[in-house]
C-alpha positions in Angstrom: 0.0 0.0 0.0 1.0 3.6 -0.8 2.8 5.8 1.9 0.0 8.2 2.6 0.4 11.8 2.7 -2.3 14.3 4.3 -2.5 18.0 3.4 -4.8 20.9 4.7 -5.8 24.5 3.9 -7.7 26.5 6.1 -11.3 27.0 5.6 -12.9 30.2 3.9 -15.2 32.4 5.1 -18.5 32.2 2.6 -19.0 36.4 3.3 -16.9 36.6 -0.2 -15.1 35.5 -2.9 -12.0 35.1 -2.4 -8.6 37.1 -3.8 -5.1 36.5 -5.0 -4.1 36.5 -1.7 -6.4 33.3 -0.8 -6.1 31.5 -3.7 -2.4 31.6 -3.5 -2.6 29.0 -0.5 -4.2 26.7 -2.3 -2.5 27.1 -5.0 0.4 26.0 -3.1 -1.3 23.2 -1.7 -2.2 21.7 -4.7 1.5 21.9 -5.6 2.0 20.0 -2.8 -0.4 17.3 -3.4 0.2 16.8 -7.5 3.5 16.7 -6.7 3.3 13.8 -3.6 1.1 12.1 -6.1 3.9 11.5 -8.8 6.1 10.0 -6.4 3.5 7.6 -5.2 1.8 8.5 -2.3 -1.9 8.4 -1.5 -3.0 11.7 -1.5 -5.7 13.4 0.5 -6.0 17.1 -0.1 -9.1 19.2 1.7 -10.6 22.3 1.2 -13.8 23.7 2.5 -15.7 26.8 3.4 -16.4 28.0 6.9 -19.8 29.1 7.3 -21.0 29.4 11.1 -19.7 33.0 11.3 -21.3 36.0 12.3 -20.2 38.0 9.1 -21.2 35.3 6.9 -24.6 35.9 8.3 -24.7 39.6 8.1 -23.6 39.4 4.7 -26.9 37.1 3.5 -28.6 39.3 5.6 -27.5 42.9 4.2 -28.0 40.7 0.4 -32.0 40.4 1.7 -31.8 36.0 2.6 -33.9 34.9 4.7 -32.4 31.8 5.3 -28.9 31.9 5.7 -27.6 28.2 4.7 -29.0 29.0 1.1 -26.9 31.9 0.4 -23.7 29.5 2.2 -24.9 27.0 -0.2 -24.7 29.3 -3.5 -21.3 30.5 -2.4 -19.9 27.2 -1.8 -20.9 26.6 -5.8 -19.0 29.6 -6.3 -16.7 29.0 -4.1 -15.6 25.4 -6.0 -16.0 27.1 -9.6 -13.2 29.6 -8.7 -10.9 26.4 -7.5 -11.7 24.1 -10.9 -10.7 27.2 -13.0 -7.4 27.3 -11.0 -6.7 23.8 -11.3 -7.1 22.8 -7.5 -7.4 19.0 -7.4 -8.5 18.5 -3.8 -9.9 15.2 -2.7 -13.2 16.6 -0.6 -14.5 19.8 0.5 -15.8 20.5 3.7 -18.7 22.9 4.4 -19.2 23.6 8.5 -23.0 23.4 7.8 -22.3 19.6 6.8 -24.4 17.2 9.0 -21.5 14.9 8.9 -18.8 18.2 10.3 -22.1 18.7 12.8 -21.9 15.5 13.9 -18.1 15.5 14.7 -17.8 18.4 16.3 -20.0 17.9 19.1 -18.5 14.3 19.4 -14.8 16.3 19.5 -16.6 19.1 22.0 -17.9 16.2 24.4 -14.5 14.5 24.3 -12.5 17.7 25.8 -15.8 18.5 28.2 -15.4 14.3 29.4 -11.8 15.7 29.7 -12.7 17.8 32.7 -11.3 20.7 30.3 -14.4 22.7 29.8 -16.5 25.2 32.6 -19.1 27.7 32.5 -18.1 31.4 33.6 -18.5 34.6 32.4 -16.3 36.6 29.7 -15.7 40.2 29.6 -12.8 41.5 27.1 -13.1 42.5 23.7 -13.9 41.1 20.7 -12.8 41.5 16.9 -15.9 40.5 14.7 -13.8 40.8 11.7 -11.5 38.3 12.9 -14.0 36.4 14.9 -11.9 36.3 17.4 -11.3 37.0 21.6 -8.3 39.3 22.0 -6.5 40.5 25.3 -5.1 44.1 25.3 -1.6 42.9 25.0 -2.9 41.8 21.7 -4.3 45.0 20.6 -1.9 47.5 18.9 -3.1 51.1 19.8 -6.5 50.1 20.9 -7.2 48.3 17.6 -7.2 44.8 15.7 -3.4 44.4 14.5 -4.7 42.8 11.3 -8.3 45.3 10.5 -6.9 49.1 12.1 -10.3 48.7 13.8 -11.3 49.2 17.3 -12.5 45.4 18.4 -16.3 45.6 20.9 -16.6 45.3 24.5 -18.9 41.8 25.0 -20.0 40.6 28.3 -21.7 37.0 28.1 -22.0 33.9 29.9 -19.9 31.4 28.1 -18.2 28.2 27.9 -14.5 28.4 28.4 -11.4 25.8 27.8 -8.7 25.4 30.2 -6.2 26.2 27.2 -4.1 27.2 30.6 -3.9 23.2 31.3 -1.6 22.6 28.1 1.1 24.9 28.4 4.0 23.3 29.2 3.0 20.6 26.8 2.4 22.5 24.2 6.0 23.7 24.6 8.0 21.3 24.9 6.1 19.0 21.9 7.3 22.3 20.0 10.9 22.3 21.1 11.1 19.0 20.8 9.7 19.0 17.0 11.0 22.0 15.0 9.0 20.4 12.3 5.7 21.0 13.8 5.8 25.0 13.3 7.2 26.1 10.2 8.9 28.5 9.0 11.3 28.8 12.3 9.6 32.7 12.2 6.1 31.6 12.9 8.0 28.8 16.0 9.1 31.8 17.3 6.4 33.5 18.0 4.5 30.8 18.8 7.0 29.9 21.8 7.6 33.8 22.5 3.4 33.3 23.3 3.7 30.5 25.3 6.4 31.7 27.4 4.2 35.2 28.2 1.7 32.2 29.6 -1.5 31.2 27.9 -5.3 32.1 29.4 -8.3 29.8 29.2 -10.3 30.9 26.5 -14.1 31.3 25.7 -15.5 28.8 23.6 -19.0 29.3 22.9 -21.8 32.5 22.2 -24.7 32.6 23.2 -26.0 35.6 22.2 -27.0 34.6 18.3 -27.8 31.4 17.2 -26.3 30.4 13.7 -24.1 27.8 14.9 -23.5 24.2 16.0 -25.3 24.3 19.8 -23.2 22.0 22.6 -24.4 18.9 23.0 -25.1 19.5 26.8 -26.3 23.2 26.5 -28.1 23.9 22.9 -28.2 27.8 24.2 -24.9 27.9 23.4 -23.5 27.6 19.8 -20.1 26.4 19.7 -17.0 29.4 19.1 -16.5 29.5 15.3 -13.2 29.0 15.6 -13.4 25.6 17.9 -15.9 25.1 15.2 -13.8 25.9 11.9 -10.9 23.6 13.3 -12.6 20.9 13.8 -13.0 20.3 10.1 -9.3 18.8 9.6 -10.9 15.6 11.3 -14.1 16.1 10.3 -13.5 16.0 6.5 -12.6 12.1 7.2 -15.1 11.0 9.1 -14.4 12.0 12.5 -17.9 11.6 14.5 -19.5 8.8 12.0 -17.5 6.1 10.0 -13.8 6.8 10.8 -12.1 4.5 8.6 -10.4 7.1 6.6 -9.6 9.5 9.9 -7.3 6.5 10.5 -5.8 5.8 7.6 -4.8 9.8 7.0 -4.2 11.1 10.4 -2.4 12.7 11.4 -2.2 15.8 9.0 1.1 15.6 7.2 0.7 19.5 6.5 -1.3 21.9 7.4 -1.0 25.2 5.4 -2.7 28.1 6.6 -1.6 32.1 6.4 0.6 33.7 9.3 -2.3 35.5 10.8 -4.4 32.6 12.5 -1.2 30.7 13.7 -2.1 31.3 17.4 -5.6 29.3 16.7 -3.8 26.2 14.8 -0.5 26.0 16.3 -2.1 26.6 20.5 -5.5 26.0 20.6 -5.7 23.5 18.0 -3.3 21.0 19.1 -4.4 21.7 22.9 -8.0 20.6 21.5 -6.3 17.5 20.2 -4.8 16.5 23.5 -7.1 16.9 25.7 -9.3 14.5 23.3 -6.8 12.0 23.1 -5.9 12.8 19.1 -2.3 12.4 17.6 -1.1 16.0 16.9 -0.4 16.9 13.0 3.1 16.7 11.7 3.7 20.4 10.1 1.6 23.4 10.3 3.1 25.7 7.9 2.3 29.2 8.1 2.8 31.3 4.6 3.0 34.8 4.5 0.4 37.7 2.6 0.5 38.7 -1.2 0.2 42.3 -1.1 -1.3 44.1 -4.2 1.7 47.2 -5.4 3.0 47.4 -2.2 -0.6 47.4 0.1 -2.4 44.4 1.8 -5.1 43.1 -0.6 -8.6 44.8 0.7 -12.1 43.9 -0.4 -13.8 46.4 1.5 -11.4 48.9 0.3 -11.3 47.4 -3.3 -7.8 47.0 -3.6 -7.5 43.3 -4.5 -6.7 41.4 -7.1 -9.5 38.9 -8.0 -8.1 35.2 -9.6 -10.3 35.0 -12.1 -9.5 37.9 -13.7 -5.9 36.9 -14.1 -7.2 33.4 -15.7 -9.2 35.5 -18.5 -6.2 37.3 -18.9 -3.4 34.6 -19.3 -5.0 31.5 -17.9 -4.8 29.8 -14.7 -1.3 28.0 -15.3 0.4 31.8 -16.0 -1.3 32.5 -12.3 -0.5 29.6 -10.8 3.2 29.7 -12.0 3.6 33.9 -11.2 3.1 33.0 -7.5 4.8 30.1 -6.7 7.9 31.6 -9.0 7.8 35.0 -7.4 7.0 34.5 -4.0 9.3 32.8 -1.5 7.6 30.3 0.1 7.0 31.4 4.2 7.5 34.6 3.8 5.2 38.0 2.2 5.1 38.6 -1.9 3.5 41.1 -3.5 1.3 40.9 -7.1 1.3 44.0 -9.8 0.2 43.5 -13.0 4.0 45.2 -14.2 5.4 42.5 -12.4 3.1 39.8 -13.7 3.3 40.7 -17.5 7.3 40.8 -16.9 7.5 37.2 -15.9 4.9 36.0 -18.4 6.8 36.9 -21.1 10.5 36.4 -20.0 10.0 32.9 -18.4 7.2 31.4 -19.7 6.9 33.2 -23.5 10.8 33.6 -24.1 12.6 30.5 -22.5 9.9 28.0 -22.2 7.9 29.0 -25.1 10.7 29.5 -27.3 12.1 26.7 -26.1 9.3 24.2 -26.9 7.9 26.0 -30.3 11.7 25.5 -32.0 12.4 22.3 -30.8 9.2 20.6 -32.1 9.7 22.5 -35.5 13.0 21.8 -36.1 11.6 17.7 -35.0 9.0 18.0 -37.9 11.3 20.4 -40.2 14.2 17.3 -40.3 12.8 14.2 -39.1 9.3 15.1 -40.1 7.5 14.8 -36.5 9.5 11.9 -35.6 11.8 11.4 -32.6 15.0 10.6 -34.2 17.4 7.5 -32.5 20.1 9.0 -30.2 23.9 8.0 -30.3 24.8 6.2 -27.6 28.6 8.0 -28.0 26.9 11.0 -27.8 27.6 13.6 -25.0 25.0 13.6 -21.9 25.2 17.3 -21.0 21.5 18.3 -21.2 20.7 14.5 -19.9 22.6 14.8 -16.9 21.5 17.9 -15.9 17.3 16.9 -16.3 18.7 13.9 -13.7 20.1 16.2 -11.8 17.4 18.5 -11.3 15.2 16.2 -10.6 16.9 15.3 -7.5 17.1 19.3 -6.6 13.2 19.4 -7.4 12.9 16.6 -5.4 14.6 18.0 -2.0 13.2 21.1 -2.4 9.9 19.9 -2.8 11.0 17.5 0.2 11.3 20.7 2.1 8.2 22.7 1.1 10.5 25.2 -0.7 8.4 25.7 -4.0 10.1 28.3 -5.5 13.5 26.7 -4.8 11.8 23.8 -7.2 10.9 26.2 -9.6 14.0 27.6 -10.1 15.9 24.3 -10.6 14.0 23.7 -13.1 14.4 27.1 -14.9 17.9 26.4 -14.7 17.4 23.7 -16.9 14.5 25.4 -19.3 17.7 27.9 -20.0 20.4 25.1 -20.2 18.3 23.8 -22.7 18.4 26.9 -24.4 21.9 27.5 -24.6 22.3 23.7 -25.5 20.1 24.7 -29.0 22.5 27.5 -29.5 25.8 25.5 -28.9 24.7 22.4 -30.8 23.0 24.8 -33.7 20.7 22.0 -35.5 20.1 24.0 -38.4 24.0 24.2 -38.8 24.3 20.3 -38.6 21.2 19.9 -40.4 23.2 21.4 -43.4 26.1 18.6 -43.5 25.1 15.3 -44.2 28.2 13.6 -42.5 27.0 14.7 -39.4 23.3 13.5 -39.3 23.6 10.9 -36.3 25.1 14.2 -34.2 21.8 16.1 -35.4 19.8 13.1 -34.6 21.2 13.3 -30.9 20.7 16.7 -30.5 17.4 16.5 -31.7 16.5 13.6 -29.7 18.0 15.0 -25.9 16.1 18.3 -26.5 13.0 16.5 -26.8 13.3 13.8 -24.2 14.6 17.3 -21.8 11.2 18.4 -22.5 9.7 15.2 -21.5 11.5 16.1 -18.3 10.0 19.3 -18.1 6.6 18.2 -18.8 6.4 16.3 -15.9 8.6 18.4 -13.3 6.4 21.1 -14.3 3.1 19.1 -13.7 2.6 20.3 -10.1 3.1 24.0 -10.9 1.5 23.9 -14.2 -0.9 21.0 -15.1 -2.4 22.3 -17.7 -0.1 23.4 -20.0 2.3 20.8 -18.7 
């Protein structure tokens, strides 16, 4: 049996469509995942959209629905049409409305309450709606959010609340011990600098609206979206009903998610999973933002960059290849159209596309289409260098470095290019003595773009 290999991306909010700056993540993730795939594992790859929030429900509201989980359900159509036309390839998506995500979350919730790690008490503090999320004042920069320059609300409720407190040193030393679990080392810095300042039980329910999954032991309650949302890693395979595939995937091999909701999946996630008994994921890898000309990407201030607008332009594989070329992985990037339009046409127009339209022609122009017998005497230059990119492609990959990958194997897309000009075919082509030399060359450009076909595969599928 395949070696199986488990990757995440966090869930969407269904209050929009989302940006550059989202689809970039799963971009990456389906990078991932078609690139595990060739080398033989057993891929599952999950996606989803998170819809018990309080903006997703103001936003069917302010569009006139009366009934929230329609307006959830037309997004998620939306929602999956934007991923097809991208070229995700994810095994299952997850929608938080899901009877079967219902189901397992309240079977997870009763697990930590069995525990002992859930009480009743009251919560005053604020509260960032944007965010959905509880925030002390040390968290606060200048009175506001960090991430919306907004001033969060004071909320004073009777909730639920989960002795986070109880998992500290735990927490701590699993991520010591494992400088795999938070990646890059950035993001496990912080993440211990946190833990060190000492973690507070947290609030894990509302009651003061209702579109949510209620506790099992208290249906006045609705469950914290965020308890909610990070349920669905477990969920998505059963967790709560038949479990055969939460067993056969978990734990998560990777989960990616963007540097700004690291504190939920690298404290109170894994906390969650030890106090319910649950194996703890391998990697959580948090990437960083793509601006849009030097600002974060904005809806509200319409200063984003929508995906689909780039695949009418130049097609999804142009997008897909722009990003995880431009943009080192783990750390911030930034899209302008300048920039975009620049790499298009230098890497994928010139070297590639030049590359690939005059080695086919000169194939039908002297051996009329057909791959021509190679010399066996003949020199392995280009040869050696697809084998060894393939192992370079092959470590970096290993390593979650996707744009190290990428640029192996541009090295070779412009070694092949200077191999056309070295070996000058239509120069041999001229002098009949040396056809078995023009048959070799001939032959090594198009097996090197066999190579490329398939090292490109993950990053490009399409045109690949």
């Amino acid at each position: 049996m395949a070696e199986k290999f488990y990757i995440t991306t966090a869930i969407d909010y269904a209050n929009d469509l989302p940006h550059v700056g989202t689809a970039y993540e799963k971009i990456c993730a389906d990078a991932i995942a078609r690139y595990k795939r060739l080398a033989g594992y057993d891929v599952y790859f999950t996606m989803g959209n998170d819809e018990h929030s309080i903006n997703v429900k103001k936003e069917a509201d302010r569009l006139g629905y009366s009934d929230t989980a329609a307006y959830c359900d037309e997004m998620a159509v939306r929602f999956e049409e934007v991923w097809r036309k991208l070229h995700i390839s994810y095994s299952d998506f997850i929608r938080t409305t899901e009877p079967r995500h219902r189901k397992g979350v309240q079977k997870l919730f009763r697990k930590i309450h069995d525990a002992g790690d859930i009480y009743k008490g009251h919560y005053e503090g604020w509260y960032c709606e944007s965010c959905e999320a509880f925030l002390g004042e040390k968290d606060l920069v200048g009175g506001q959010c960090p991430h919306h320059k907004r001033k969060p609300e004071w909320i004073q409720e009777e909730n639920y609340f989960f002795a986070l407190s109880n998992y500290q040193d735990r927490l701590f030393d699993h991520i010591t011990a494992h400088p795999d679990f938070i990646r890059p080392e950035s993001r496990r810095n912080e993440i211990l600098s946190l833990i060190r300042g000492g973690l507070e039980d947290i609030s894990i329910s509302r009651s003061s609206f209702d579109w949510g999954i209620p506790l099992p032991m208290d249906p006045s309650h609705v469950i914290y979206v965020w308890i909610d949302a990070l349920s669905n890693y477990i969920t998505v395979l059963g967790y709560g009903e038949a479990e055969s595939d939460l067993w056969r995937y978990w734990p998560a091999d990777v989960h990616l998610i963007g540097k700004d909701i690291t504190r939920f999946h690298c404290v109170i996630w894994p906390a969650m999973l030890l106090s319910a008994g649950i194996a703890l994921p391998r990697t959580i890898f948090g990437h960083g933002f793509i601006d849009f000309e030097g600002r974060k990407m904005s809806k509200s201030q319409r200063h984003a960059v929508q995906p689909l607008d780039a695949v009418e332009r130049y097609g999804a594989d142009a997008l897909r290849y722009f990003l995880l070329r431009e943009v080192t992985f783990g750390q911030d990037g930034d899209f302008s159209w300048e920039r975009f339009e620049q790499r298009y046409n230098a890497d994928l127009a010139n070297d590639l596309g030049n590359l690939l339209s005059r080695s086919v022609a000169m194939a039908g122009r002297y051996f009329e289409g057909v791959v021509p017998h190679r010399d066996p005497s003949g020199d392995r230059i280009l040869m050696d260098q697809a084998r060894q990119t393939l192992d370079r492609v092959d470590a970096a990959m290993s390593d979650l470095q996707l744009h190290t990958a990428l640029d192996a194997i541009w090295e070779l897309v412009r070694a092949a290019n200077r191999f056309v000009e070295a070996k000058a075919p239509w120069a041999l082509a001229k002098d009949p003595s040396r056809r078995a030399e023009l048959e070799t060359c001939l032959y090594d450009l198009l097996e090197n773009l066999r190579h490329l076909a398939v090292f490109l595969y993950a990053f490009m599928p399409k045109n690949s």
